[in-house]
C-alpha positions in Angstrom: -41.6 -41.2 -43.7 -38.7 -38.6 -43.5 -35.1 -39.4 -45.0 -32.5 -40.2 -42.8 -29.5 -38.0 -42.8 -26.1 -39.7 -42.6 -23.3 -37.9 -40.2 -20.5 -37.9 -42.3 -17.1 -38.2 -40.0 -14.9 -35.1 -40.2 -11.5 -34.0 -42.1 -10.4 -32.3 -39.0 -8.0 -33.0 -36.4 -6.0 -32.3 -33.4 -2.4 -31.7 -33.2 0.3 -32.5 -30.7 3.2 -29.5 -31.2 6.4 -28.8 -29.9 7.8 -25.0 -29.4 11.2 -24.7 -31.1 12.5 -22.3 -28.7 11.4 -23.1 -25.0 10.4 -27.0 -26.0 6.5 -26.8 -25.0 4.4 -29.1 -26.1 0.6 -28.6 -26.8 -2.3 -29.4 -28.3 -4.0 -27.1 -31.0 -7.1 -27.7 -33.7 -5.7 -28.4 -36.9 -7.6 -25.5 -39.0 -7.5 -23.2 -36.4 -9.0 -19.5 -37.2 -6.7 -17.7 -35.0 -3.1 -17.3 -34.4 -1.6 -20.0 -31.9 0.9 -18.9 -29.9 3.5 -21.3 -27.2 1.7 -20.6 -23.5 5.1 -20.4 -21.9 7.4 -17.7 -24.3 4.7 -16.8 -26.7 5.9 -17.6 -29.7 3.9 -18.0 -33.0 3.8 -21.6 -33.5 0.5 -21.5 -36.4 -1.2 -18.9 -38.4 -4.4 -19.7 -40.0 -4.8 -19.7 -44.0 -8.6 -20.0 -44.8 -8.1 -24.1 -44.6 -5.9 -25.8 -43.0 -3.4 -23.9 -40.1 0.7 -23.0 -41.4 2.5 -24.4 -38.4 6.0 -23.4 -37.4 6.7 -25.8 -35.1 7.6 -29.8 -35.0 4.5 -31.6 -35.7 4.9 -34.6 -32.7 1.2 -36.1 -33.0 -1.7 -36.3 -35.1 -4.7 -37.0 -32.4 -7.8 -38.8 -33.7 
């Protein structure tokens, strides 16, 4: 018989931000691996850090 493997449920998570300058809100992956920037003025909203993303915005939403 071959052992079962168990899915284990995942750490990571979507985020609901707001941009501090023009007010946009989206939706970005919580350990992103690229810069995330507004989609209406551009602005750097999150950088990435190896783990989990910096972000420089308001956090509104964590999304499950």
């Amino acid at each position: 018989m071959k052992a079962q493997k168990l899915l284990t449920a995942t750490s990571s998570k979507f985020v609901k931000i707001r941009c501090p300058k023009c007010k946009n809100e989206q939706i970005m992956f919580g350990k992103s691996s690229t810069v995330v920037s507004c989609l209406v003025c551009g602005r750097k909203l999150a950088e990435p850090t190896g783990g989990k993303s910096r972000v420089k915005a308001r956090v509104l939403e964590v999304l499950e």
